[in-house]
N, C-alpha and C positions, 0 to 999 in steps of 0.2 A: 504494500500500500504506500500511495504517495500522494502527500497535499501541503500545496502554502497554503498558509492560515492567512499571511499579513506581511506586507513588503512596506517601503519606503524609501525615497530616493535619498541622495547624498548629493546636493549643488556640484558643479564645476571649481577645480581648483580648489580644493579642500583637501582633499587627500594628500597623503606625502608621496612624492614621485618616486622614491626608495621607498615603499615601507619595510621596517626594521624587521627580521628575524628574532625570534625569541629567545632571548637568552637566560640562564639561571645565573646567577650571581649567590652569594650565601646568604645573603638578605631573604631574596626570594627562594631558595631552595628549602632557607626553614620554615617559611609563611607554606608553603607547601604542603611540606610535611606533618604540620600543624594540622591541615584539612584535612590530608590525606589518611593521617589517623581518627582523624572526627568522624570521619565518613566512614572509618572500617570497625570502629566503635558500635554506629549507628547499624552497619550489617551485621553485626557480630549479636547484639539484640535481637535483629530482626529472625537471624539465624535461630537464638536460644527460644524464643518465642513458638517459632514453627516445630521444634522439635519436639517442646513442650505437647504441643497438641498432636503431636504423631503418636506419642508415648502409646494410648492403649492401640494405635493400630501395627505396631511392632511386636506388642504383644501378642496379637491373634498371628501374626506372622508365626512367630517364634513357635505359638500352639501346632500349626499349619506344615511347619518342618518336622516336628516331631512324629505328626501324623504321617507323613510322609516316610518318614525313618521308620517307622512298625512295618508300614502298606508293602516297605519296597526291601525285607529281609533287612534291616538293619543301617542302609546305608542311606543318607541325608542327599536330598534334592543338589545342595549346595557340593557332595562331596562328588556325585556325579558330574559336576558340571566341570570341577577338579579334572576329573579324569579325562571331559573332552577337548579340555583346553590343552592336558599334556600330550594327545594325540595330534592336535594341529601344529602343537609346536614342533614336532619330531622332523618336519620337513627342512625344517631351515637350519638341525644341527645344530645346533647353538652351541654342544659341549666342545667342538671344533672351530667355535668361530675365527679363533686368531691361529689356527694353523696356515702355514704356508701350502699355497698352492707350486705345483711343476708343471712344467708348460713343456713341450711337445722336446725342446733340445734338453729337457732337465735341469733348468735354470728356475730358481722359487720365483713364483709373480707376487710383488707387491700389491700393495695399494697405490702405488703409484705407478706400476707397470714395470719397465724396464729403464732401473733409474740410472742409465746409463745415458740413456738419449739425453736425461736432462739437464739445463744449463743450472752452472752453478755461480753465487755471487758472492764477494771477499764480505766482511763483516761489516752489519753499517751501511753497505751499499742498497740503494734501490733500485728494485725491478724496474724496469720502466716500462715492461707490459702490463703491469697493474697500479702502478702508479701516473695520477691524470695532474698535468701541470693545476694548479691551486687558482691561479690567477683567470685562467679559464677557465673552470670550473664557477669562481665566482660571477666572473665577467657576465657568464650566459646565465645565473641564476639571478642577478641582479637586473639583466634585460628585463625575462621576463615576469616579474613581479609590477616593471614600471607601470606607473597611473602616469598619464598625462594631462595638463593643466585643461584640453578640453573634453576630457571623459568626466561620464557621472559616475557614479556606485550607486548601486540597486542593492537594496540590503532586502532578503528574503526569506522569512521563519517557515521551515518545511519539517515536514515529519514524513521518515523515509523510511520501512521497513521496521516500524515502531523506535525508530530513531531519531531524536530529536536535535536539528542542528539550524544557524544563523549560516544562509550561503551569501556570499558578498562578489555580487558581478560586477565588472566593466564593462558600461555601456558606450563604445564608440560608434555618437552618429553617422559621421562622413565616411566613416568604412564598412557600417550597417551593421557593427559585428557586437557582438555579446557573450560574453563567458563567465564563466567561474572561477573568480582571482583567488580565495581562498574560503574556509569554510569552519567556524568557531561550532563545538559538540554543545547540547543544552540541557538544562539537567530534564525537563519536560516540554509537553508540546508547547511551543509558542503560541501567544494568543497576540500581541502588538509590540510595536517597537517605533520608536521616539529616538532620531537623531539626536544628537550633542554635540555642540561646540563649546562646550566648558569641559575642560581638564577635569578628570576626576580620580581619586587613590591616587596611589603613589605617582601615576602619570604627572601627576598636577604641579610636581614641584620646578616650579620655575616656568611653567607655561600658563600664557594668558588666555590661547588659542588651543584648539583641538578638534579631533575627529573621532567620536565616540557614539555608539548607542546601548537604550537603556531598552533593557529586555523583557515583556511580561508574561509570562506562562503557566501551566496549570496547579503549580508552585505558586506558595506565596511573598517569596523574596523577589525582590527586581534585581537584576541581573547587569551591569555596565561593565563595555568589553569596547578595547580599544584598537578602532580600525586599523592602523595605522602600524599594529606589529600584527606578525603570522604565527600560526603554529601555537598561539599562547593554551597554557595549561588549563589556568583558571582566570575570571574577571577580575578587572585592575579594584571593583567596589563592588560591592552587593548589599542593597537596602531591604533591611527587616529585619527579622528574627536573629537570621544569621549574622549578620554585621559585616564588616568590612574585612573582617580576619577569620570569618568561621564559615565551617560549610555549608550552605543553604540545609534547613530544616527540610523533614518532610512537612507535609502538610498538614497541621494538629485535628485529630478529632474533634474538638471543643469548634464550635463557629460562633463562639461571642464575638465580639468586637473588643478590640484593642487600641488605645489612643496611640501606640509607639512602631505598631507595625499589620501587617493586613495576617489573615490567617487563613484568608482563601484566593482562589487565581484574581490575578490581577488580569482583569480585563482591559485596561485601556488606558496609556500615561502620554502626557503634554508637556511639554518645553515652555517656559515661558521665554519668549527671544527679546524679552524690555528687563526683565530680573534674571539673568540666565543664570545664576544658581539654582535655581525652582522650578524643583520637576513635581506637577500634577499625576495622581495614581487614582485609577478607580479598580476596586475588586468586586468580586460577587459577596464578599462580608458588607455586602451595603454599605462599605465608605467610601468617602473620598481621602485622600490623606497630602498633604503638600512636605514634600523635601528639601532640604538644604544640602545643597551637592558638597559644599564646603566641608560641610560637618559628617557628611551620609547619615545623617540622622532627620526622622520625621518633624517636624517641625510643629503641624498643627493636623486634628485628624477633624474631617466632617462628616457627619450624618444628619445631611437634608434628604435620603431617599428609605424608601421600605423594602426596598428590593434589589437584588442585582443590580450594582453601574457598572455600564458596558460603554459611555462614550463622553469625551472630554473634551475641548476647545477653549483655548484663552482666548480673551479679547483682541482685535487685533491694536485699538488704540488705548481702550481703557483697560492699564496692564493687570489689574488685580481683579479685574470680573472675570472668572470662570463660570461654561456654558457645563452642562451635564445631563446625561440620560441616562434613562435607567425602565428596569422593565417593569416598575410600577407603574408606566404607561404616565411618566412625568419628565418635562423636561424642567433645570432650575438653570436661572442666573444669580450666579452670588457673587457678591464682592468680598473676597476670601481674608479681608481683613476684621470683617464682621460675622460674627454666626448667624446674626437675625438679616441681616440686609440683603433676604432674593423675590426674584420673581419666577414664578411658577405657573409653567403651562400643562394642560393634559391632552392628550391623543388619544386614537383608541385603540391602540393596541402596542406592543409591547416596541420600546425605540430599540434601532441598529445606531443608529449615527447619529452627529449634531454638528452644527458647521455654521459657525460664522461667517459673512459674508464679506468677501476681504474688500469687495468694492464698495459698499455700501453696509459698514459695523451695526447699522440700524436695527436691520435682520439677520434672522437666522434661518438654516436649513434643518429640517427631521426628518430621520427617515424610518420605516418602522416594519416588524415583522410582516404586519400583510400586505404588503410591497407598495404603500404609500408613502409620497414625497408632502411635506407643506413647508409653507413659508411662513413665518412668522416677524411681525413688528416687537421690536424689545420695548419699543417706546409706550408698549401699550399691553402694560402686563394685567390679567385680568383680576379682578377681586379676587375669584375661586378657581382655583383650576379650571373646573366643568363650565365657566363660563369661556375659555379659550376661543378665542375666533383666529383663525390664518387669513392671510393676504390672499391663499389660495390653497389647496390642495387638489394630488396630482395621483391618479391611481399606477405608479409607473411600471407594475410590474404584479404578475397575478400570486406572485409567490415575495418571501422576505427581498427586502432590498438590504440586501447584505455588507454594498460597497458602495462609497457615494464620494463626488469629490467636486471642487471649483476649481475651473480654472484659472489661473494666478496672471494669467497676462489678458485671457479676453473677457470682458463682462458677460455676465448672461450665459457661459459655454459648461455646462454641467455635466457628469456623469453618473449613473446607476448603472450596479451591477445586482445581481440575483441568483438565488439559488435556483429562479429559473432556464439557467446559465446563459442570458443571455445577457451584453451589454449593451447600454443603449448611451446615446450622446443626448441632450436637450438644450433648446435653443428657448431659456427664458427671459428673452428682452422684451422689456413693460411689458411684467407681469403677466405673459400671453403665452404659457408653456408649449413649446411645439418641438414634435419629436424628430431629431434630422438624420437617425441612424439606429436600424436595431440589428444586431451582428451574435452569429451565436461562433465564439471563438472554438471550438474545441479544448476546451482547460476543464471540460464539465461544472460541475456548481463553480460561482463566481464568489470569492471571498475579500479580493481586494481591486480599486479600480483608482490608482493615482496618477494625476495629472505631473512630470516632469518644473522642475521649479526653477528654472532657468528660461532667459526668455528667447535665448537661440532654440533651444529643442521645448518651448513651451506647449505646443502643441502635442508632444509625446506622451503618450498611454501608457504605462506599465498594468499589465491585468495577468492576472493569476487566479489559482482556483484548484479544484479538488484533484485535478489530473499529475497535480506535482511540478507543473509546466509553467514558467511566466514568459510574457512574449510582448516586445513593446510594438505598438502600435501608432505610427506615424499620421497620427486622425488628417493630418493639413494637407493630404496628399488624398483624399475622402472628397467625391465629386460630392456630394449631398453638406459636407461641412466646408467644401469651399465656398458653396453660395449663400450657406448661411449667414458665413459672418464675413465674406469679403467687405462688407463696409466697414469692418472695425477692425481690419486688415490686411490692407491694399495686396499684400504680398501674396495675397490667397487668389491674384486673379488669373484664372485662364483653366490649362485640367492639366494633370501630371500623371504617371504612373504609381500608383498604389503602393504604399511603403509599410511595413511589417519585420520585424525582426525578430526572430524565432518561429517564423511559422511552420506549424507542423504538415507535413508530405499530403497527408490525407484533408486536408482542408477544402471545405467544398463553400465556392462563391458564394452558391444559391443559396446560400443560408442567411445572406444581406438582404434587405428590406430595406431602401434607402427613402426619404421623403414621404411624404400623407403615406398613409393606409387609410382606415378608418376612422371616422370624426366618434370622438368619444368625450363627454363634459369634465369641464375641469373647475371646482369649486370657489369664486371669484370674489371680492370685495364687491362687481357690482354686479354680482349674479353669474347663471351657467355661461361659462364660452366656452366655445368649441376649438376642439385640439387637433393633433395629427399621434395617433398610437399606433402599437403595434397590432 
């Protein structure tokens, strides 16, 4: 089995053009070893535990051989098994194994044959058929590691064969290409991950700048591992339970809530990029919890929700309003210096997403299990939840909208993705949702849909999903999204050849739907208009 849960890009020129190889120093060898006994402590329990409850079924074993030993004149199941393993072994002689063999002139053959032929070298000397010059060796390992200042990194949490790992691609446009530059093991499945440009652990000393993400999985420690070396053992910091020097907890039975750290997955964490030491966490222990990268310690914990938070968004100008969803079928905005000071919307069914709107901070985006989109005014928060009115609501998908994103360079240029695996673009300028593209990628269910953060490759997709597959998708090369928004991007004028990177062999066209289908209502400030669905 194989599926990304959750990707996210890395801007241009961020990454180190070498990144560093991992090295052990004695510092780190004993931070090491510290975990690496914590951790075999913790199996060592888990071990005595399991054996405890085998107890009475060794017992009836033990009954079972006996019985055995009566049935079969005396001799035990196990004593048989004895005997046919000595007959298998008989073939291979074993009580001869280091005799010399003679070969046809009478001459003993070695293990090395006829160690005559062989060259021999004075003491000290090196082979030079097994020894490879160093400097080549490095030269071309150092090649290929280089990031170049206009590659992205695609950072993508996959679980592969019940294996949990962070793969990190380079994305070069202009040569169409994408691979797998290195790849960090996880302690569980990924559920989100949140870029860093703030130094964190031990990386941090003496840097003001960095290339870091913060990991959250079905674990309840956050997980920060730094891009920019390879091969690393363990994360440079880990928030929660475990600390900065211990090795992630399992996941406690108990699901109270805890002011100091979460104690079930962490569903969904935000960056504040106006307070960059301040990372945003939401879990399904129903909080929220805000960190201090400085310190890896929690800072403040909140519980404005009843239920599972699955989605996060800071402000983009008012730095200390966080946006939140959660599956109480509530979104909040609070300004996280206050515990009392939010506003509270309700939907009707359980939120995926929330998204501020980077064009206009005004509003916001929801999006929710039964594959509705609304919009909503912050400026006009309701008395009561259940009075909630949106700008509009959009049925975009008949199943969960799993993936939702804005584009960061065109207004209005939207994405949904779906466990109905399909993704769709939308084109909502004044407030008049119309659908410019429905594409069913081959990646099966859809679980992430992000828009490229740089405004050269702005246009670019990254989409991923249950098939284990992400593939980016160059939408500006999309005859139905060039006429869309050619006015709000001259450079979209004319038609080009289709551009896709990673697409898979077996892809079949027909599965695009470009522009109108069918006119379906979409629910308005000044009543039903009519749309373009799929």
């Amino acid at each position: 089995m194989s599926m990304i849960t959750t990707s996210a890009w890395v801007r241009r020129g961020v990454a180190a053009q070498f990144p560093a190889k991992y090295e052990i120093d004695e510092e780190e060898m004993s931070r090491i070893s510290k975990l690496a006994r914590e951790q075999l402590e913790d199996a060592r329990e888990d071990l005595s535990a399991a054996q405890e409850g085998q107890g009475d079924d060794d017992e009836m074993d033990e009954g079972g051989d006996a019985k055995a030993a009566v049935q079969g004149g005396g001799e035990k199941k196990g004593d048989a098994k004895e005997s046919n393993d000595d007959d298998d072994l008989k073939e291979y002689d074993l009580d001869h194994y280091d005799s010399d063999e003679v070969d046809d002139d009478g001459e003993k053959i070695t293990m090395f044959g006829n160690v005559k032929s062989l060259a021999y070298h004075q003491p000290n000397e090196e082979d030079p058929y097994l020894v490879m010059p160093e400097e080549e060796d490095e030269d071309e390992e150092r090649e290929e590691l280089q990031i170049m200042p206009t590659d992205n990194l695609l950072l993508a949490g996959k679980i592969e064969d019940e294996v949990a790992h962070l793969e990190v691609y380079v994305y070069e446009d202009a040569a169409d290409n994408l691979y797998v530059h290195h790849d960090v093991m996880l302690p569980a499945i990924p559920l989100c991950l949140e870029w860093l440009d703030m130094p964190v652990g031990k990386a941090a000393e003496g840097r003001t700048t960095g290339n870091f993400v913060a990991v959250g999985t079905m674990e309840s420690d956050i997980e920060i591992w730094d891009l920019d070396i390879v091969d690393c053992m363990y994360p440079n910091a880990i928030l929660g339970q475990g600390g900065a020097d211990k090795a992630p907890k399992k996941k406690s039975k108990k699901t109270k809530a805890n002011p100091e750290f979460h104690v079930d997955s962490v569903l969904a964490l935000a960056a504040n990029r106006q307070h960059r030491n301040l990372l945003a966490s939401a879990s399904a222990d129903r909080t929220v919890k805000l960190w201090d990268l400085n310190t890896g310690k929690c800072a403040k914990s909140y519980s404005h929700h009843t239920d599972k938070v699955c989605s996060l968004d800071w402000h983009p100008r008012e730095s200390t309003v966080l946006l939140s969803g959660s599956y109480d079928r509530t979104v909040v905005a609070a300004d996280m210096r206050g515990a009392d000071a939010t506003a509270r919307w309700a939907v009707d069914a359980d939120v995926e997403a929330v998204r501020w709107d980077v064009h206009d901070p005004n509003f916001f985006y929801v999006t929710t299990d039964a594959g509705m989109v609304y919009k909503f005014d912050a400026r006009n928060a309701p008395a009561t939840p259940g009075a909630s009115k949106p700008v509009w609501s959009l049925q975009a998908h008949d199943s969960s909208v799993s993936s939702f994103d804005i584009s960061g360079n065109i207004p209005g240029f939207l994405v949904t993705g779906s466990t109905d695996k399909q993704v769709k673009l939308w084109n909502v300028e004044n407030d008049r949702p119309t659908l410019v593209v429905s594409r069913k990628m081959e990646l099966g269910k859809i679980f992430s849909t992000t828009f490229a953060p740089d405004a050269e490759v702005g246009f670019r997709l990254a989409v991923a999903g249950s098939k284990g597959v992400v593939q980016i998708w160059d939408t500006s090369t999309n005859a139905a999204v060039r006429r869309a928004f050619v006015s709000r991007a001259p450079q979209l004028e004319g038609e080009v050849k289709e551009r896709m990177v990673g697409l898979p062999a077996d892809h079949d066209e027909s599965d695009d739907d470009e522009g109108p289908a069918e006119e379906g209502p979409v629910q308005g400030g000044d009543g039903w208009e009519s749309m373009d669905e799929d």
